[in-house]
LUMDREN-947425 format. One line per 3 residues: their letters; for each residue x, y, z of N, C-alpha, C. Coordinates in steps of 0.001 Angstrom, whole numbers, padded with zeros to 6 digits. Example, Ala and Ser with C-alpha at 12.3 -4.5 7.8 and 13.67 -1.06 7.14 Angstrom:
AS) 013190 -005690 007800 012300 -004500 007800 013200 -003300 007800 | 012850 -002250 007080 013670 -001060 007140 012900 000030 007870 $
***
This chain:
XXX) -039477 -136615 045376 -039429 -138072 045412 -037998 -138517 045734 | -038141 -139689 047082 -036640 -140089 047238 -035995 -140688 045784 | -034240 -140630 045972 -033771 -141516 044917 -034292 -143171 044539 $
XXX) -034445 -143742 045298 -034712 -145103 045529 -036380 -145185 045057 | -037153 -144224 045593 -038424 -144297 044797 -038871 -143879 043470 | -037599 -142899 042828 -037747 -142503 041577 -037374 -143613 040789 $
XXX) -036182 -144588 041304 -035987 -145604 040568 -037048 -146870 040807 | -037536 -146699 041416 -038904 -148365 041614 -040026 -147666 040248 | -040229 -146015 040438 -041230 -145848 039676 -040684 -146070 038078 $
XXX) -039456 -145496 037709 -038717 -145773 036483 -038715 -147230 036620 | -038646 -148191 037266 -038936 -149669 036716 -040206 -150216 036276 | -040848 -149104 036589 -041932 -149683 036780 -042576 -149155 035122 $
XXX) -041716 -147882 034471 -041889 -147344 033504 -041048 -148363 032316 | -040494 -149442 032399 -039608 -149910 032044 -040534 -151232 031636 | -041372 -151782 033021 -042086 -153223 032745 -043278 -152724 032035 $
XXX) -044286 -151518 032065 -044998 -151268 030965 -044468 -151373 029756 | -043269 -151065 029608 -042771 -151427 027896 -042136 -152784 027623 | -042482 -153518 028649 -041963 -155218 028783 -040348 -155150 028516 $
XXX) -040064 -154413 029142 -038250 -153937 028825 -037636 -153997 027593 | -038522 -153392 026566 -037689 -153553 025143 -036993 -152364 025281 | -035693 -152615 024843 -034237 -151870 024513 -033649 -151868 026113 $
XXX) -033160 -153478 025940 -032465 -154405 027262 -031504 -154883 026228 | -031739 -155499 025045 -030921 -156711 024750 -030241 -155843 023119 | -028874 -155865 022854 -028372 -155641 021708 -028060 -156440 020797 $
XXX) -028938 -156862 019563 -029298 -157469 018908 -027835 -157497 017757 | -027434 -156523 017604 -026353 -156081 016550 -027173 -155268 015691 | -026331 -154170 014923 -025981 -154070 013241 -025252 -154838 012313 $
XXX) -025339 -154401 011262 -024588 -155363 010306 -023488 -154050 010301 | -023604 -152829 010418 -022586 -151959 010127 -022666 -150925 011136 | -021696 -150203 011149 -021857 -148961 012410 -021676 -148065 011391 $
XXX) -022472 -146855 011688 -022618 -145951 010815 -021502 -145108 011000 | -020463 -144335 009583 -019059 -143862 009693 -019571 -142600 010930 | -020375 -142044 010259 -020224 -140906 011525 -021429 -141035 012451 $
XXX) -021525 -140072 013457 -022553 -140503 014415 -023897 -140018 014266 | -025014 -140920 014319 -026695 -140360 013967 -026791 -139066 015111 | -027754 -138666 014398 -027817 -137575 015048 -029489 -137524 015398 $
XXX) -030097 -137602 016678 -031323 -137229 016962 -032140 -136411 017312 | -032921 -135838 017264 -033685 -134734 017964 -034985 -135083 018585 | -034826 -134962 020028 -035989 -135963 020525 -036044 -135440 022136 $
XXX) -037392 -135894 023305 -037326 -135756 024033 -037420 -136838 024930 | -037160 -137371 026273 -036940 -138319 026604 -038743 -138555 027171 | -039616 -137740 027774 -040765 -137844 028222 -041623 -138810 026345 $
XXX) -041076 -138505 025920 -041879 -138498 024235 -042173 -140194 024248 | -043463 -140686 024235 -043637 -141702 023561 -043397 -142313 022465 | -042966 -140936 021427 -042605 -141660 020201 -041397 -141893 019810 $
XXX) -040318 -141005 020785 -039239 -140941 020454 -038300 -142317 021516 | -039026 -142903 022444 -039472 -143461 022883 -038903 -144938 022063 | -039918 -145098 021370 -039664 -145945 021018 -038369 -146378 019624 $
XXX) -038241 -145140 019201 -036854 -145480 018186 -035688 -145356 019397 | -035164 -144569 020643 -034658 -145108 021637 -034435 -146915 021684 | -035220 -147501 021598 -035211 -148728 021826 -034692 -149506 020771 $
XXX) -034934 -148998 019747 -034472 -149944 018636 -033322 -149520 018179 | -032557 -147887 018766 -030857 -147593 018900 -030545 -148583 020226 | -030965 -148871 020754 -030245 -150099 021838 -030215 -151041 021122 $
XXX) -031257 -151447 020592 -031408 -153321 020119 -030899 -153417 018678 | -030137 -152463 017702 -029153 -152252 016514 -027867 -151981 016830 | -027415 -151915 018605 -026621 -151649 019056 -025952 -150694 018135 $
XXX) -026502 -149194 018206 -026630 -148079 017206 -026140 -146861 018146 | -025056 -145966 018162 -024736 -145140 019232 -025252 -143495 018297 | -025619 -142262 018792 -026418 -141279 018322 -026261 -140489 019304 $
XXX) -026046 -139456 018246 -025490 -137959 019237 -027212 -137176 019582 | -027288 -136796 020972 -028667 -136561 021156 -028883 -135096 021222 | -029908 -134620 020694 -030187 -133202 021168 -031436 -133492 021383 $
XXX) -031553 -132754 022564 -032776 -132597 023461 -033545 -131732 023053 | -034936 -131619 022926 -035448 -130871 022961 -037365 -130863 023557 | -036393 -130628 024344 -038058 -130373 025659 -039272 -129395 025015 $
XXX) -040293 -129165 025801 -041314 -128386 025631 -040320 -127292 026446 | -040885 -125661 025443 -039887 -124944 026432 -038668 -124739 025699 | -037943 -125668 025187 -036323 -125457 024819 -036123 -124585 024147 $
XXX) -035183 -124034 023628 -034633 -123256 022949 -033481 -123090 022162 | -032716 -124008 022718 -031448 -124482 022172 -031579 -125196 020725 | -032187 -126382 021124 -032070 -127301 019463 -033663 -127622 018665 $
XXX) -034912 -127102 019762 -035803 -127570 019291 -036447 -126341 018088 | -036046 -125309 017685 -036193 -124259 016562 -035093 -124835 015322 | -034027 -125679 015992 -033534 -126016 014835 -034386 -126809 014065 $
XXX) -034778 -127852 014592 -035881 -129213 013559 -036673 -128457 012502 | -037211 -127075 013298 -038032 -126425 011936 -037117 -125748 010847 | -036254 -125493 011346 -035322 -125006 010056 -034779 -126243 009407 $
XXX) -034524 -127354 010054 -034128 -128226 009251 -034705 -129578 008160 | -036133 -129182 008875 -037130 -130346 008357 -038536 -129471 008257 | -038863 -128270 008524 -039694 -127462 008287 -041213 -127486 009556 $
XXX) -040753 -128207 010956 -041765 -128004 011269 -041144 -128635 012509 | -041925 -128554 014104 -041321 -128833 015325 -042216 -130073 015218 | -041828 -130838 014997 -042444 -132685 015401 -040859 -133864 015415 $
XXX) -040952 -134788 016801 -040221 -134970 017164 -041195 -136759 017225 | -039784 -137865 016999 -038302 -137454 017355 -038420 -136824 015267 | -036805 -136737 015345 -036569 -136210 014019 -035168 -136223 014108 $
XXX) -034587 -137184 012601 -033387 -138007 013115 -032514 -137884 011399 | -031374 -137223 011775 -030225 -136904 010738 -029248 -137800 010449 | -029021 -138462 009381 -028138 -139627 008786 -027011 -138759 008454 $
XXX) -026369 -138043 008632 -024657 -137344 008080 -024556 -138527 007017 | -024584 -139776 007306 -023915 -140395 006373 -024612 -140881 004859 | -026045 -140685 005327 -027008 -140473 003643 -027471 -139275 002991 $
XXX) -027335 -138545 004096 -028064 -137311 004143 -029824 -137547 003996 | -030051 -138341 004786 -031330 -138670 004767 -032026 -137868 006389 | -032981 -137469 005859 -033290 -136641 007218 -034896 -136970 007272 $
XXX) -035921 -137125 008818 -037355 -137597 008646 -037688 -137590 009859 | -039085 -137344 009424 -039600 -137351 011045 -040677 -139153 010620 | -041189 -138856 011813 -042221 -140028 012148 -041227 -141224 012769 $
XXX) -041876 -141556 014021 -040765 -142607 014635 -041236 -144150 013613 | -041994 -144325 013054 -042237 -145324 012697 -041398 -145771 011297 | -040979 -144428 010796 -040415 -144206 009148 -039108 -144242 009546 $
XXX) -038454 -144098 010949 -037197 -143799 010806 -037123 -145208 011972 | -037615 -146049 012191 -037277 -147405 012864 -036900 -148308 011547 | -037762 -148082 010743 -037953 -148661 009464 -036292 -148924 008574 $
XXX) -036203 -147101 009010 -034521 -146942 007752 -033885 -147261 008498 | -033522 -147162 010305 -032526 -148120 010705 -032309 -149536 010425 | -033544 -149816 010499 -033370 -151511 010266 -033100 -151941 009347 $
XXX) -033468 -151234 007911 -033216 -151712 006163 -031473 -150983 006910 | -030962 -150271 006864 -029783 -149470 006276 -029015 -150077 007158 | -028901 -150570 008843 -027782 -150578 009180 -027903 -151735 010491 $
XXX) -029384 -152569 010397 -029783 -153740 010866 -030094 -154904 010058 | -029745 -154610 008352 -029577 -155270 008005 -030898 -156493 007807 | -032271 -156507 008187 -032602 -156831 008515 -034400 -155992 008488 $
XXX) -035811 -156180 008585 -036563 -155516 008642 -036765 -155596 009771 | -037822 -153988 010011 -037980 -153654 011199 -039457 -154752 011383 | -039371 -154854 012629 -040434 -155217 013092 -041794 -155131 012490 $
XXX) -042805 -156155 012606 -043925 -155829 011826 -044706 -154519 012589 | -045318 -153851 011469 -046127 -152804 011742 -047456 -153308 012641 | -047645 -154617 012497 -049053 -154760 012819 -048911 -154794 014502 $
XXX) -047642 -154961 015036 -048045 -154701 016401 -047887 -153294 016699 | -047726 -152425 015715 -047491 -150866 016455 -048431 -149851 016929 | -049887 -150359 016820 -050573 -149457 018021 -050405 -150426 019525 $
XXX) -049993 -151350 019671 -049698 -152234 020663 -048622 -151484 021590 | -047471 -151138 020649 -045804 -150410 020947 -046353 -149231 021412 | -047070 -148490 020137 -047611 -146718 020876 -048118 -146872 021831 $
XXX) -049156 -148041 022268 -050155 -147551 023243 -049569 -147767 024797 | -048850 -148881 024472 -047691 -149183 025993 -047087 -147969 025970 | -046421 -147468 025313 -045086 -146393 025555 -046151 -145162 025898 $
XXX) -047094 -144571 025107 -048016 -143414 026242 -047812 -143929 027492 | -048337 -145078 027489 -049067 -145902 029239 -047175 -145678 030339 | -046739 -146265 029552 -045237 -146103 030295 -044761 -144707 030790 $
XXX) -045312 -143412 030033 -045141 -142079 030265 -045299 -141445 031504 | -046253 -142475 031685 -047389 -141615 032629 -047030 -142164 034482 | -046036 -143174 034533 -045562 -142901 035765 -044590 -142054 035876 $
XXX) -043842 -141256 035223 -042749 -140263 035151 -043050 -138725 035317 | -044681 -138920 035679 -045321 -137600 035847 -043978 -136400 035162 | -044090 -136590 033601 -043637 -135386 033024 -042304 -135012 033003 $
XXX) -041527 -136149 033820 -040247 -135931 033897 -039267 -136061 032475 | -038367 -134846 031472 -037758 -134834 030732 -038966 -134380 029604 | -039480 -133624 030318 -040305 -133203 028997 -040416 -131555 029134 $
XXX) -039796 -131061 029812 -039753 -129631 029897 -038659 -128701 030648 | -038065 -128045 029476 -036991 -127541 029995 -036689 -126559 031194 | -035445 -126638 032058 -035540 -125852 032919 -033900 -124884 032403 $
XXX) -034012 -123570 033354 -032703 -122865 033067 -031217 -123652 033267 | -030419 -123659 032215 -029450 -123675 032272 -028289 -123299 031842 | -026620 -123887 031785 -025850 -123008 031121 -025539 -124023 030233 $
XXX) -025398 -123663 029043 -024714 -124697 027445 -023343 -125357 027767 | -023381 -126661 027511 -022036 -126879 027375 -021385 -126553 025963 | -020077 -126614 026074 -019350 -126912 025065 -019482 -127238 024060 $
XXX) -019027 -128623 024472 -019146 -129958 023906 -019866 -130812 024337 | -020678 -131927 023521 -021669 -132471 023683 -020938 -133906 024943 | -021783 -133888 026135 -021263 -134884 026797 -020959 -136657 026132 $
XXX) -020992 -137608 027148 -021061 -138921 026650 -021901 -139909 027564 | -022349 -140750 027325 -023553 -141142 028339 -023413 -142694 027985 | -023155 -143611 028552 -023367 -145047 028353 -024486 -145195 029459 $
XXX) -025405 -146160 028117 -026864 -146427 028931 -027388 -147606 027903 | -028605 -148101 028451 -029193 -148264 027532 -030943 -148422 027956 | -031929 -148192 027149 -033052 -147556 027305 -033646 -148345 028029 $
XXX) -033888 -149546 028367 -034801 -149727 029936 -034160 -150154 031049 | -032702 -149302 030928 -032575 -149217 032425 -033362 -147850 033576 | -033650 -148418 034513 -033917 -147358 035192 -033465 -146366 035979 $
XXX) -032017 -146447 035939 -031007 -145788 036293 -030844 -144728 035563 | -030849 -145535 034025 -029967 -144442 033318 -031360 -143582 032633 | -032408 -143633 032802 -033318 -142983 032264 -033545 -141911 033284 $
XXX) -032942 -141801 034565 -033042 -140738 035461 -032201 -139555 034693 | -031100 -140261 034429 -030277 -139407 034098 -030246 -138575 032356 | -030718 -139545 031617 -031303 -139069 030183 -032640 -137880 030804 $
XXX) -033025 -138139 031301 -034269 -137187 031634 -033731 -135919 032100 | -032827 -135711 032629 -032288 -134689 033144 -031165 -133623 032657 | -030718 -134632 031313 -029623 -134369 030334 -031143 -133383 029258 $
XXX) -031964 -134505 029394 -033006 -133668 028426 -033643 -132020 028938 | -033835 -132174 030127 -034465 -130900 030574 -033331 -129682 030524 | -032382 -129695 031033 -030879 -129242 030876 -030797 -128835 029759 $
XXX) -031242 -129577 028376 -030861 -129505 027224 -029441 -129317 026917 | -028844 -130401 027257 -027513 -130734 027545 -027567 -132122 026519 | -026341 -131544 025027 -026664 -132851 023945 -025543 -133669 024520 $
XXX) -025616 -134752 024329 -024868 -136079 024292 -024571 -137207 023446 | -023597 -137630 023180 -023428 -138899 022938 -023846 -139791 023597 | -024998 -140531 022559 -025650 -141874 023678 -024507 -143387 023047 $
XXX) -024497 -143560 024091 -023702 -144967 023699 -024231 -145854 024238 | -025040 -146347 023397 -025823 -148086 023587 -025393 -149030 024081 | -025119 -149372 025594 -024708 -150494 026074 -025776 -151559 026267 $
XXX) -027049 -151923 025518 -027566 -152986 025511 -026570 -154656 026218 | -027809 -155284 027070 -027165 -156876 027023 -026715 -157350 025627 | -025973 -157808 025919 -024823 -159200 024285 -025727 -160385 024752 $
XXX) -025993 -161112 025828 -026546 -162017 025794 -027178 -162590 027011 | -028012 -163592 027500 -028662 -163805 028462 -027579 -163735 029776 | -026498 -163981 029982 -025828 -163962 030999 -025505 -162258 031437 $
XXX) -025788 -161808 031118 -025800 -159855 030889 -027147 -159613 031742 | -027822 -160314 031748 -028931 -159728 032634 -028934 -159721 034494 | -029053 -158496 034799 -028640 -158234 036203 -027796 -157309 036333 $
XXX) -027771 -157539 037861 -026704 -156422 038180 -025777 -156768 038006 | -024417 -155763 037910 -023006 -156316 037984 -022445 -157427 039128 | -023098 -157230 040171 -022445 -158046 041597 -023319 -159329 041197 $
XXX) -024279 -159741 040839 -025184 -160822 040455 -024365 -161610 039418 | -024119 -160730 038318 -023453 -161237 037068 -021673 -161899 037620 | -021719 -161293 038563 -020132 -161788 038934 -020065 -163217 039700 $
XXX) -021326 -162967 040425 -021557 -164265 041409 -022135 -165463 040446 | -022886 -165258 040106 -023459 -166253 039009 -022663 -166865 037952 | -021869 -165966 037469 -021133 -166440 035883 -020072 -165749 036200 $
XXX) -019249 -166167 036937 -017675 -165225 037067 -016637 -165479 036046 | -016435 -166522 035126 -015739 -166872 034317 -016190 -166342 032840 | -017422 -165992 032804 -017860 -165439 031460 -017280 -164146 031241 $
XXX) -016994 -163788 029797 -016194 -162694 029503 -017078 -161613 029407 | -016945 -160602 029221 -017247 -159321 028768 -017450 -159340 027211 | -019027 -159101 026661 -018963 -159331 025528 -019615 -157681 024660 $
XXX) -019941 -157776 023623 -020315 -156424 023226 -019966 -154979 022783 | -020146 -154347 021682 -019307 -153684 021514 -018847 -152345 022286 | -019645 -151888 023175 -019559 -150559 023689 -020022 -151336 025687 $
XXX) -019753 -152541 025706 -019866 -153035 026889 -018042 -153395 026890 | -017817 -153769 026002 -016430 -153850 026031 -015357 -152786 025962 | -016154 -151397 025435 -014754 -150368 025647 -015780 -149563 027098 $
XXX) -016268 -150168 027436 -016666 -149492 029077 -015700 -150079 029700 | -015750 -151656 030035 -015141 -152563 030850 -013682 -151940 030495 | -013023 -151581 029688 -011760 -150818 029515 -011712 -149560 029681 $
XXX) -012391 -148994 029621 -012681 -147547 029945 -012192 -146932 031378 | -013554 -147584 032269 -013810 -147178 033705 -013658 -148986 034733 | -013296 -150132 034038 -012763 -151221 034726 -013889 -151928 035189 $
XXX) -015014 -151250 034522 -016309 -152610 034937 -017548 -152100 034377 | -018904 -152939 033941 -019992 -152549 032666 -020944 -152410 034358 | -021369 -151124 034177 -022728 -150535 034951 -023054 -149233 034237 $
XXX) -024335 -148963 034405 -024989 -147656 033359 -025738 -147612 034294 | -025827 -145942 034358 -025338 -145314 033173 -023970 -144911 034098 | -023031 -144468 032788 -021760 -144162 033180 -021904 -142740 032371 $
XXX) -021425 -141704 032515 -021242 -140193 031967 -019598 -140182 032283 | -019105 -139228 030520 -018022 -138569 030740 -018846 -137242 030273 | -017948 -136065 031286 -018267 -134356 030924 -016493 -134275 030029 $
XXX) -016728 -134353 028710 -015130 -133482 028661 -014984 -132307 028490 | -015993 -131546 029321 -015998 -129865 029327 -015208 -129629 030893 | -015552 -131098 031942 -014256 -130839 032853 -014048 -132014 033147 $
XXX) -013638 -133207 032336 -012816 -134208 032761 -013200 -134689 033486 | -014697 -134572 033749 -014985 -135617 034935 -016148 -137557 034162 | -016171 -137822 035096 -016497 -139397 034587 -016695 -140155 035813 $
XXX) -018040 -140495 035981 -018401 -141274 036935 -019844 -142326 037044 | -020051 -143241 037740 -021045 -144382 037847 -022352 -143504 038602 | -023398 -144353 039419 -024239 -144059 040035 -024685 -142797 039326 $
XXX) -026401 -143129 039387 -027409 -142083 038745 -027822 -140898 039545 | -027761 -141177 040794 -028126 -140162 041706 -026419 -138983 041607 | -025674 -139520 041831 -024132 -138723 041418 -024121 -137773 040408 $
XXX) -024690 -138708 039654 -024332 -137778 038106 -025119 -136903 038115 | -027050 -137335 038792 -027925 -136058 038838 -027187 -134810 039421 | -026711 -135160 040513 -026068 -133968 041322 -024583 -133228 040551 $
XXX) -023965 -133767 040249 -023026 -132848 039224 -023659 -132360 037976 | -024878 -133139 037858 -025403 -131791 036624 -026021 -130846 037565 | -026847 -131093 038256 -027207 -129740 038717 -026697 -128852 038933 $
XXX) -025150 -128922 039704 -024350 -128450 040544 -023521 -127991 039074 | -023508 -128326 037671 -023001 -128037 037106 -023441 -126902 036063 | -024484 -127412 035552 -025323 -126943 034328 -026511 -126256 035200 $
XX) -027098 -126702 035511 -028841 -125966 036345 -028338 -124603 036714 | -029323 -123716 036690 -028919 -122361 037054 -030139 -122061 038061 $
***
């Protein structure tokens, strides 16, 4: 599939979920150290707590774990006694759980300040996010050979872009962990592209917390953005970054 058609179909995986985890709602607190997830990006269920680390504007160190993996997905059973995903580590409560529905729940009491969403629309949420799966024919759900990094990369994104879900998908198969850094919209003028947002509202500032150390970072907010600090590299565009992982990690 061309680049340009993988991204119409990823939008199109994006408007089945009516683009929730677009807009960053806040936390009341950022957690001292970083969440830690275990999840796959094809996963409907993991899926959807993805979305609600965008909209708690919540950043989480990711380990992948595909059908296939080997790297982190034998850990979950040693650490929680059984391979069911996502499955998500608090360092800072020591609270550890599976079920995406139980752990949307403790983000929102613990660090949104706030309750999660009512339950009563959540076969509504599950049944879109399967339905959303299924134009990605399988993409990030099964690992292919590669070599380990280091250190865990860094990834500014946020979950219904369709850019950056090319590239989460590919970080996942790789099984290549990362720092996700939640660049959710701050507010209605955030929606669009960067060249749109400039033409439209050129005087509006840069708002947000991890939209604002991008714009200082790399000198302007587009996702997904990747740093490798296994070689110092750091760059924009999704199709780019596919190709330096391959060219990097893929064997």
């Amino acid at each position: 599939m061309s680049a340009t058609l993988d991204v119409l179909n990823s939008s199109l995986t994006s408007s089945l979920r009516f683009w929730r985890g677009t807009n960053a709602r806040g936390s009341t607190k950022q957690p001292a150290k970083h969440l830690e997830l275990y999840e796959f990006e094809a996963c409907p269920y993991c899926r959807l707590v993805r979305e609600a680390l965008t909209e708690l504007d919540l950043d989480a160190l990711i380990f992948p774990t595909p059908h296939g993996g080997k790297r982190f997905r034998p850990k979950v059973a040693e650490l929680g006694g059984k391979r069911q995903f996502p499955f998500l580590v608090d360092p800072n409560s020591g609270e550890s759980m599976y079920e995406s529905a139980d752990i949307i729940d403790y983000l929102y009491r613990r660090y949104g300040g706030r309750p999660a969403p009512t339950r009563l629309l959540r076969p509504l949420d599950v049944s879109s996010s399967v339905l959303a799966s299924l134009p990605r024919l399988g993409a990030g759900s099964r690992a292919r050979p590669s070599k380990p990094a280091k250190r865990p990369l860094e990834l500014f994104s946020f979950e219904s872009s369709p850019y950056s879900r090319r590239v989460r998908e590919l970080l996942c198969e790789l099984e290549l962990p990362y720092l996700l850094r939640n660049t959710g919209k701050a507010r209605w003028q955030d929606l669009g592209t960067p060249f749109t947002r400039a033409l439209l509202f050129p005087g509006v500032p840069i708002t947000g917390r991890n939209r604002t150390a991008l714009l200082k970072r790399a000198g302007k907010v587009q996702v997904p953005y990747l740093v490798d600090p296994n070689t110092g590299t750091a760059m924009f565009e999704s199709q780019a970054i596919r190709d330096y992982l391959l060219t990097t990690y893929a064997k």
